[in-house]
DSSP file (Angstrom, degrees, kcal/mol; ACC not computed):
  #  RESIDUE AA STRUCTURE BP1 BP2  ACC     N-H-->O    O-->H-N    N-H-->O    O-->H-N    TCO  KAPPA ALPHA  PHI   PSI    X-CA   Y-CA   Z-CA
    1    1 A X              0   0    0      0, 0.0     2,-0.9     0, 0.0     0, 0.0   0.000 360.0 360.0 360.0 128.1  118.8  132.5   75.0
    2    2 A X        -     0   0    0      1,-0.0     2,-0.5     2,-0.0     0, 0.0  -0.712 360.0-150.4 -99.9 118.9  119.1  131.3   71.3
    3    3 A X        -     0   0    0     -2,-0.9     2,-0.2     2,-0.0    -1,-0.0  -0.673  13.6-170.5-101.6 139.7  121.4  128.7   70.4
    4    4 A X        -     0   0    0     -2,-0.5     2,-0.5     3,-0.0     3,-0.1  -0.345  14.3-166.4-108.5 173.0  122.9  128.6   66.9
    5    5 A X        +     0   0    0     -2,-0.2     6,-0.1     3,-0.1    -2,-0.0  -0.736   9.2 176.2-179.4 103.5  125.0  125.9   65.1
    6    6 A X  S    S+     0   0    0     -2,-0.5     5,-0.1     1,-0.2    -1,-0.1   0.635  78.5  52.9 -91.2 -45.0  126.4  127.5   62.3
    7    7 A X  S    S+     0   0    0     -3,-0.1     2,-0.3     2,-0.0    -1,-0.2   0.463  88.0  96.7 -91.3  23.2  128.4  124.3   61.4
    8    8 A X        -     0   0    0      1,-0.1     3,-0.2     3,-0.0    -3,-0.1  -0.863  47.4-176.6 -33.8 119.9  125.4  122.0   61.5
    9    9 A X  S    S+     0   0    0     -2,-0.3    -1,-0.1     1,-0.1    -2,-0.0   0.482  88.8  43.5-131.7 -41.0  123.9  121.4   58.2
   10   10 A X  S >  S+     0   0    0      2,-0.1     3,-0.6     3,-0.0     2,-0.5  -0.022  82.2 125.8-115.2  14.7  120.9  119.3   59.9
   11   11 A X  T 3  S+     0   0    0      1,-0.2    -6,-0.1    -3,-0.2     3,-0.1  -0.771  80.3  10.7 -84.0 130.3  120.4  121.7   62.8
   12   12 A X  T 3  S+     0   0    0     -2,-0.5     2,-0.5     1,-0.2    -1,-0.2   0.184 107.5 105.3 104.3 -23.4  116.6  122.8   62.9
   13   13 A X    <   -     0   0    0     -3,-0.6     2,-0.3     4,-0.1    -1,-0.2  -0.866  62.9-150.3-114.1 134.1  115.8  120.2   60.5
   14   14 A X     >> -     0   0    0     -2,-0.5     4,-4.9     1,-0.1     5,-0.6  -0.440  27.2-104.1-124.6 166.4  114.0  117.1   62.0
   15   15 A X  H  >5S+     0   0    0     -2,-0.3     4,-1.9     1,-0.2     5,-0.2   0.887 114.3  55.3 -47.1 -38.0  114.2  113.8   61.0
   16   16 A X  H  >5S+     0   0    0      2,-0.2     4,-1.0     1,-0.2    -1,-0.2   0.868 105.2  56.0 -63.1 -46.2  110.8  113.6   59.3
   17   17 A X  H >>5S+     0   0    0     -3,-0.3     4,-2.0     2,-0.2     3,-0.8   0.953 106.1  49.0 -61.1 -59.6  111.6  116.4   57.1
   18   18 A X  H 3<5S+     0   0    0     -4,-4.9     5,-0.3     1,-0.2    -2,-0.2   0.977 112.7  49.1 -67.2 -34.2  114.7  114.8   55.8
   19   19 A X  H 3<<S+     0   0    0     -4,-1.9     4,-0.4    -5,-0.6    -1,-0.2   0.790 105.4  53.6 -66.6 -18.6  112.9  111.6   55.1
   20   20 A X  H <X S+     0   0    0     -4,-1.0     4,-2.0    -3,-0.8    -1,-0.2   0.622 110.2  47.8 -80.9 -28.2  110.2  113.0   53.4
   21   21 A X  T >< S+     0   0    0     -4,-2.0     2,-5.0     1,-0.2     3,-0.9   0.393 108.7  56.6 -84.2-118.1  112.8  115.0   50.8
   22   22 A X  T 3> S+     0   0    0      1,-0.3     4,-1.1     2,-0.2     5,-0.4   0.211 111.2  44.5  -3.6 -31.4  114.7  111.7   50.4
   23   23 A X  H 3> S+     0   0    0     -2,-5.0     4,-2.7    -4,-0.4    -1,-0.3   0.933 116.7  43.4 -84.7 -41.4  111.2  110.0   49.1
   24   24 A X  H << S+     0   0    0     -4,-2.0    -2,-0.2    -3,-0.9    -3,-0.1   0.489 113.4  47.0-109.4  34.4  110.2  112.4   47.1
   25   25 A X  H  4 S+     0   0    0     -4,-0.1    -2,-0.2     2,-0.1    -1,-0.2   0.715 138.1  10.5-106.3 -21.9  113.5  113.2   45.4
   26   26 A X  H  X S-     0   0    0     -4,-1.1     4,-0.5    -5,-0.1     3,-0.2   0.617 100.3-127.1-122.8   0.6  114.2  109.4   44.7
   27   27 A X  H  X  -     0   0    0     -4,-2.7     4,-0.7    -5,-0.4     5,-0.1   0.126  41.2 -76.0  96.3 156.9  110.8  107.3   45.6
   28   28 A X  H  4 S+     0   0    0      1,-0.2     4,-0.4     2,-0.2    -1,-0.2   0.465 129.7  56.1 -75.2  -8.9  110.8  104.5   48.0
   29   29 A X  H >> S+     0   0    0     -3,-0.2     4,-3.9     2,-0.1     3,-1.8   0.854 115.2  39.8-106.5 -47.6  112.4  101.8   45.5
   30   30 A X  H 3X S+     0   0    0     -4,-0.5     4,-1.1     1,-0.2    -2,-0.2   0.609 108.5  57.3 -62.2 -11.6  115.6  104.2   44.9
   31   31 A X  H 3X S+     0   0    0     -4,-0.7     4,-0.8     2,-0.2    -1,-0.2   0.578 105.2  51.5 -96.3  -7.1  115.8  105.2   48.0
   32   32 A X  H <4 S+     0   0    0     -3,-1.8    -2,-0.2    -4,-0.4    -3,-0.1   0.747 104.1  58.2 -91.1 -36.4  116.2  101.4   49.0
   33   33 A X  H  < S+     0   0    0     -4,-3.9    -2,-0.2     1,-0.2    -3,-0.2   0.958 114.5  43.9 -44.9 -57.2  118.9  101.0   46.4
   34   34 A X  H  < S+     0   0    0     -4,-1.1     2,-0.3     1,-0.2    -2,-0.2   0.629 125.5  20.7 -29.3 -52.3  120.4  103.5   48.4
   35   35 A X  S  < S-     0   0    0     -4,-0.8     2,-0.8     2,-0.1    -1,-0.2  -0.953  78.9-148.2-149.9  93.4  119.9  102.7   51.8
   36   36 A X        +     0   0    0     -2,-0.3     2,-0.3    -3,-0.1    -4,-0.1  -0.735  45.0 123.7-105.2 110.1  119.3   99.0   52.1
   37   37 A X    >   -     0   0    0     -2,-0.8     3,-1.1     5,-0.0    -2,-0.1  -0.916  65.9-117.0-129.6 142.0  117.0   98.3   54.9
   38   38 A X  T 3> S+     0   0    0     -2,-0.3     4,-0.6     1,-0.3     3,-0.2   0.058 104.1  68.2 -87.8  10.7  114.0   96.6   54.7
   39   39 A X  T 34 S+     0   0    0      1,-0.2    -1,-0.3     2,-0.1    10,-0.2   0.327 107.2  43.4 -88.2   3.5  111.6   99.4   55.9
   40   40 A X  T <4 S+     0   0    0     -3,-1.1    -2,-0.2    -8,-0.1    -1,-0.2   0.264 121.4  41.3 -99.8  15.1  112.4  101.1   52.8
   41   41 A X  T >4 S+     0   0    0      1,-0.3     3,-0.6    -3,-0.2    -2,-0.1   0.487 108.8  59.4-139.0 -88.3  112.0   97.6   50.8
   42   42 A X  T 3< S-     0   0    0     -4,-0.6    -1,-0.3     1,-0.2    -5,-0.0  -0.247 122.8 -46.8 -68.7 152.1  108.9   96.1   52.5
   43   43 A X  T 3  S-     0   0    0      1,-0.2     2,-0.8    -3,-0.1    -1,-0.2   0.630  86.7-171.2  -3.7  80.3  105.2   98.1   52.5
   44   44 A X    <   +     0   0    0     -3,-0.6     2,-0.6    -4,-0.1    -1,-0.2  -0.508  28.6 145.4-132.1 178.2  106.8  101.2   53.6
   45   45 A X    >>  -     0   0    0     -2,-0.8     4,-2.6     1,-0.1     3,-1.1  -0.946  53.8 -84.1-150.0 146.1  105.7  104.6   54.7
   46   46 A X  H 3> S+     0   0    0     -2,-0.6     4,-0.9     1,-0.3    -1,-0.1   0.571 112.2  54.9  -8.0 -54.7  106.9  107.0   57.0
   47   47 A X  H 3> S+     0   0    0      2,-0.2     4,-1.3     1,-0.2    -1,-0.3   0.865 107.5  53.5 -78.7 -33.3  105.9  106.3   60.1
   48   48 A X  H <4 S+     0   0    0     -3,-1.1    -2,-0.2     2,-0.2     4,-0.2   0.757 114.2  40.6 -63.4 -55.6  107.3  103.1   60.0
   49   49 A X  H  < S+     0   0    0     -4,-2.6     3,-0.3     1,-0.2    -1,-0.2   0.638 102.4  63.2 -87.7   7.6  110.5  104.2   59.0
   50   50 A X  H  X S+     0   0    0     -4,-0.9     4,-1.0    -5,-0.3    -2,-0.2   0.867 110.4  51.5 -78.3 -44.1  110.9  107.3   61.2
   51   51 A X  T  < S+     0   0    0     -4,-1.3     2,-0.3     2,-0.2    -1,-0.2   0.417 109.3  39.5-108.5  33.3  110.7  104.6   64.0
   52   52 A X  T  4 S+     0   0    0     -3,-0.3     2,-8.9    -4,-0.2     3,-0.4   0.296 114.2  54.5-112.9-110.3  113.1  102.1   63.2
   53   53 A X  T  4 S+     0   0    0      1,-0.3     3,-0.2    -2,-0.3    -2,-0.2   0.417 114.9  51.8  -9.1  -9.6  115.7  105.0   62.0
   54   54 A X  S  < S+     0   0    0     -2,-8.9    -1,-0.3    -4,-1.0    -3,-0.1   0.635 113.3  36.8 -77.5 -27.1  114.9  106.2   65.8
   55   55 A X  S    S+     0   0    0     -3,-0.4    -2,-0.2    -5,-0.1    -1,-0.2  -0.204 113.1  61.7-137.8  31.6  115.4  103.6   67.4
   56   56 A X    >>  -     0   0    0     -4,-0.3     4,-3.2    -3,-0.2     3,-2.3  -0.676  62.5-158.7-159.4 103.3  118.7  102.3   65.1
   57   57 A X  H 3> S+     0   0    0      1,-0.3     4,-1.1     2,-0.2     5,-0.2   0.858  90.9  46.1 -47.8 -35.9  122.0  105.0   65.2
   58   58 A X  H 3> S+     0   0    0      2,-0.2     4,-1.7     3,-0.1    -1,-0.3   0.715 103.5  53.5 -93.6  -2.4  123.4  103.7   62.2
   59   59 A X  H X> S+     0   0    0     -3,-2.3     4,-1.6     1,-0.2     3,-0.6   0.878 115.1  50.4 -91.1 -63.0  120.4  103.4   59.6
   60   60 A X  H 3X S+     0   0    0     -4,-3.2     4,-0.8     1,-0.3    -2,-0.2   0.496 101.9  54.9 -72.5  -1.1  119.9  107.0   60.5
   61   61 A X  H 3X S+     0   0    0     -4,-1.1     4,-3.0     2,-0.1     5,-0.3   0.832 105.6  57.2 -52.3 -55.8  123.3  108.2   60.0
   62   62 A X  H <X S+     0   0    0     -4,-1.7     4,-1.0    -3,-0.6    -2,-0.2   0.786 110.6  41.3 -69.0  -9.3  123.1  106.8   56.5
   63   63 A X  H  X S+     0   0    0     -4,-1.6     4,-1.6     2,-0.2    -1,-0.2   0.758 109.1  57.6 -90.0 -13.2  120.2  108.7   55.6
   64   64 A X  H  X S+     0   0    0     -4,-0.8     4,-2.4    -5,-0.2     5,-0.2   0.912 110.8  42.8 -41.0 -56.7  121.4  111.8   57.2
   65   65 A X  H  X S+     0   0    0     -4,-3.0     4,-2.0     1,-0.3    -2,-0.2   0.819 109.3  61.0 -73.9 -35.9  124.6  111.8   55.1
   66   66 A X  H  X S+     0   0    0     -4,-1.0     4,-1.4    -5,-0.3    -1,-0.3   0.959 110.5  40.4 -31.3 -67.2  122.2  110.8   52.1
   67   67 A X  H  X S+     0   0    0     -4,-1.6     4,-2.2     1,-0.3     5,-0.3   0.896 111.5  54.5 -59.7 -34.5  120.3  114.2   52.6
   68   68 A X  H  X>S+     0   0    0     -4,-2.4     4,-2.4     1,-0.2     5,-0.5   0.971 112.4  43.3 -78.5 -42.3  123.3  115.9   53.1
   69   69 A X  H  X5S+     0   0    0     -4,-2.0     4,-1.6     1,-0.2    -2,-0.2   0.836 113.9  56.7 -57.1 -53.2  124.6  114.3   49.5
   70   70 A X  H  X5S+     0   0    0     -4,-1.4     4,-5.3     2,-0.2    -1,-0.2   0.856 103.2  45.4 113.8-100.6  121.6  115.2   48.3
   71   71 A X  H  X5S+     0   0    0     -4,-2.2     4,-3.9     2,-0.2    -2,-0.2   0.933 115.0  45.1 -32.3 -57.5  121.4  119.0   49.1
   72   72 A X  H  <5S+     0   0    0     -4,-2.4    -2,-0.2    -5,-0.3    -1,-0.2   0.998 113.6  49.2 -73.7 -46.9  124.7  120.0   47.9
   73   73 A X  H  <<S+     0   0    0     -4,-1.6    -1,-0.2    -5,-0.5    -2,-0.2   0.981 122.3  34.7 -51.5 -51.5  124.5  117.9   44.6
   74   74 A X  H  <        0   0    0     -4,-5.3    -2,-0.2     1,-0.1    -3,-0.2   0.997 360.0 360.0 -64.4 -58.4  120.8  119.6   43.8
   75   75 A X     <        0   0    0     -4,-3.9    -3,-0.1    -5,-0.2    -4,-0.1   0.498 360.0 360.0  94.9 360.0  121.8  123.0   45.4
């Protein structure tokens, strides 16, 4: 059985994926302007911020809603 979620925006799309568009459509220093938390600010890389945004509900809300901002503005 497949299940779909048609109003989900972010369904199918995994956290790693949206963090990786969000660095390289605005680069770690813009994305910190953005979003300020200091694993975007100090030496940071991916893996390192997939697992504080894992392990903190509200950093990763604001970068969800970032990607989501994101999408519709670029198209």
């Amino acid at each position: 059985m497949t299940l779909t979620q048609p109003n989900n925006p972010l369904h199918g799309i995994t956290l790693e994926m949206i963090l990786t568009h969000l660095v390289e459509h605005y680069g770690w220093p813009e994305l910190s302007r953005q979003i300020d938390i200091n694993c975007f600010k100090n030496d940071p890389s991916i893996k390192s911020s997939l697992k504080f945004l894992r392990r903190t509900p509200w950093a990763r809300e604001k970068v969800e809603q970032l990607y989501l901002y994101t999408i519709r503005k670029t198209g």
